[in-house]
C-alpha positions in Angstrom: 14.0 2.4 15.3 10.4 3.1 13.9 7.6 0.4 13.8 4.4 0.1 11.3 1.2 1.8 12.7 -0.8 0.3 15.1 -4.3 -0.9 15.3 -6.4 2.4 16.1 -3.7 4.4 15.0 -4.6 7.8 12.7 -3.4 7.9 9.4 -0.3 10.3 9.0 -0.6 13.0 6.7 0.7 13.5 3.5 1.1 15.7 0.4 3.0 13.9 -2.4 2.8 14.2 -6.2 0.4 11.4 -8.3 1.4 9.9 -11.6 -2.1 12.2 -12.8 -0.3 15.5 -12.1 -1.9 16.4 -9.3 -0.4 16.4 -5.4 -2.6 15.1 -3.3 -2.9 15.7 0.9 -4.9 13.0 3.2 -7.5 15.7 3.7 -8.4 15.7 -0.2 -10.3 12.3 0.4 -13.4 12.4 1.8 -14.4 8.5 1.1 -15.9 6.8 4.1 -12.8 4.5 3.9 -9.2 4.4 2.6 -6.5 1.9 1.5 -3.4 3.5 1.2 -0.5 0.7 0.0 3.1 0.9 -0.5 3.7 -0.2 -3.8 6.5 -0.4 -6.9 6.8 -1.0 -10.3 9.3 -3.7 -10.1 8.7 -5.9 -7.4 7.2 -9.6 -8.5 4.7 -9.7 -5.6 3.5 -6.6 -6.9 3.1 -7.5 -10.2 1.6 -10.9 -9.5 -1.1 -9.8 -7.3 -1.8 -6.0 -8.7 -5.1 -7.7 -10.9 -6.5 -9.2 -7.9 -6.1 -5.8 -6.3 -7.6 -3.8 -9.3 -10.4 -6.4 -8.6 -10.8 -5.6 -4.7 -10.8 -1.7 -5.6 -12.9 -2.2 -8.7 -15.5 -4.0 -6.6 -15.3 -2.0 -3.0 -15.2 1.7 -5.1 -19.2 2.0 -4.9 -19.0 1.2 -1.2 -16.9 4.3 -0.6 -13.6 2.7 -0.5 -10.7 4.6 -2.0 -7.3 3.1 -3.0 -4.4 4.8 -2.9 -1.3 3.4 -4.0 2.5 4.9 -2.8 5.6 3.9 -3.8 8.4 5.3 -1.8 11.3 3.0 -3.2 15.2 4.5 -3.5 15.6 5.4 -7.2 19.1 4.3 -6.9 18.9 0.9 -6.2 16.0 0.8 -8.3 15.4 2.4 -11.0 12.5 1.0 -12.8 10.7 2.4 -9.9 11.3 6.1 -10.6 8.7 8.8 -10.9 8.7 8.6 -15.2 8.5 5.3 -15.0 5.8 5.0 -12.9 4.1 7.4 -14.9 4.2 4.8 -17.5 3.2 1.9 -15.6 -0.1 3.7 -14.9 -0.2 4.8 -18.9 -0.1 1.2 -19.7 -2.2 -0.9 -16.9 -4.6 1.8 -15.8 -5.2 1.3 -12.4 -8.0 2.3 -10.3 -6.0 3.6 -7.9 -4.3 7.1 -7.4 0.2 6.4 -7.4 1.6 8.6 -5.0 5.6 9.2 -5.3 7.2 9.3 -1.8 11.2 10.4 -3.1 11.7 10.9 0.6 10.9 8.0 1.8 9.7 10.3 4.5 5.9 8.8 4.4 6.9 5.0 4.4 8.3 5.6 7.4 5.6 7.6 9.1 3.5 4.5 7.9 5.9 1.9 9.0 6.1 0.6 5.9 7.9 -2.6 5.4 6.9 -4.3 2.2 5.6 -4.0 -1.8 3.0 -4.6 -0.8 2.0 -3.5 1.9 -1.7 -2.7 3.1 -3.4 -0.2 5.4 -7.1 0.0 5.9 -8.4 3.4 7.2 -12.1 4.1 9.0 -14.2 7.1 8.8 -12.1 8.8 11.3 -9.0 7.6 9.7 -8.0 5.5 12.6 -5.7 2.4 11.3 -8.4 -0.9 11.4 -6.3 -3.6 9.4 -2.3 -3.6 8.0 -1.0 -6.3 6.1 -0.9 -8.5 3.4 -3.9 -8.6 0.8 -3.7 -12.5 0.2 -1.9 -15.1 1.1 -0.2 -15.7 -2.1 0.5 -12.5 -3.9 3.6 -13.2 -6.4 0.6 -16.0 -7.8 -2.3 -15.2 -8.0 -4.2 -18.6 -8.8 -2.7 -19.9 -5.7 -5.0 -17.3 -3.6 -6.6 -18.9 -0.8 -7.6 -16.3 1.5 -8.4 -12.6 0.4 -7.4 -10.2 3.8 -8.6 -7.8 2.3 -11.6 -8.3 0.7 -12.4 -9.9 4.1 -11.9 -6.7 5.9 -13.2 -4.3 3.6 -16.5 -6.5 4.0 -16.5 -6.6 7.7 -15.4 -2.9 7.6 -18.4 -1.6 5.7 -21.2 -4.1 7.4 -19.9 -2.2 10.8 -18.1 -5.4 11.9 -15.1 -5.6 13.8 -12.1 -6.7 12.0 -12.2 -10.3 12.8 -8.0 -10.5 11.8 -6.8 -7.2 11.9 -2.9 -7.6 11.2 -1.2 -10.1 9.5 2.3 -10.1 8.0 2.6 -8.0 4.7 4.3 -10.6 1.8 6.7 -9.0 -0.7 9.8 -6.9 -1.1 11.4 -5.1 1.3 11.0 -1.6 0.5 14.5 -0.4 -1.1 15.8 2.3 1.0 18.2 5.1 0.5 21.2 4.0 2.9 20.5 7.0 5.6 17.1 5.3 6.6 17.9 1.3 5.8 19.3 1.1 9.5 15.8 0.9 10.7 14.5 -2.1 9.1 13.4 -5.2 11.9 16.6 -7.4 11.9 14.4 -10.5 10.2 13.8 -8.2 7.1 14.7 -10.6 3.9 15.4 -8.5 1.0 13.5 -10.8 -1.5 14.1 -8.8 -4.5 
């Protein structure tokens, strides 16, 4: 059985293609800190809560915070969340983040990942400070009450210590081909 990184954990390395073209490593960003988050096209958490995340990346990327969003979804359960289609997703809503396609599933599950979405705040050294949801309420976003992340990436870049630093990501369960769904923690609720 795998489990989600741990607080203090390093950030597992990567190299996976980008809706822009490129392929892109963990070693290509240099930003003080990094959100990497596992994300879809399809998933109505996503979609209800991807403008208040534009807003935290718009509004951290001066700080030296880069976002990078992954989606590492099986194709064949879902495929509104291929590669050409998330291509076009990014075409149409153009996100200040970088989409990363994970077709084998391989870095979700060095991450742990258990839900779209699902948040991981990095440090300097790349150690894992925060994973989690980004607010309490993210298939609506007018019923936001409290903004994880926006709290974290605050305390992160006044030097503070994470006051919360995990909470329970709140969304989808990442759709996964059958060789790898055995993993999944037995209260896993496939929500869509």
């Amino acid at each position: 059985m795998a489990f989600t990184l741990q607080i203090g954990q390093k950030a597992p390395d990567f190299e996976l293609p980008a809706t822009d073209g490129n392929n892109y490593k963990l070693s290509d960003f240099q930003d003080p800190y990094l959100v990497i988050f596992f994300t879809c096209n399809h998933c109505p958490y996503v979609i209800g809560s991807d403008e208040v995340t534009r807003k935290t990346a718009e509004n951290f990327a001066d700080k030296g915070v880069k976002f990078i969003g992954i989606s590492s979804n099986s194709v064949h359960s879902h495929p509104a969340d291929s590669f050409e289609n998330m291509k076009k997703r990014m075409a149409q809503y153009n996100f200040p983040w970088l989409y990363l396609f994970d077709e084998s599933q391989e870095i979700a599950l060095a991450y742990g990942g258990l839900r779209t979405p699902h948040f991981y705040v990095f440090n300097e050294q790349r150690e894992l400070v925060y994973t989690g949801r980004a607010t309490d309420s993210p298939r609506d976003a007018v019923g936001v009450s409290v903004n994880d992340l926006d709290r974290v990436l605050e305390e992160v870049i006044s030097g503070k210590e994470v006051s919360v630093p995990i909470t329970n990501p709140i969304g989808c369960t990442i759709k996964w081909s059958g060789k790898d769904s055995h993993w999944l923690p037995a209260d896993a609720v496939d929500l869509v």
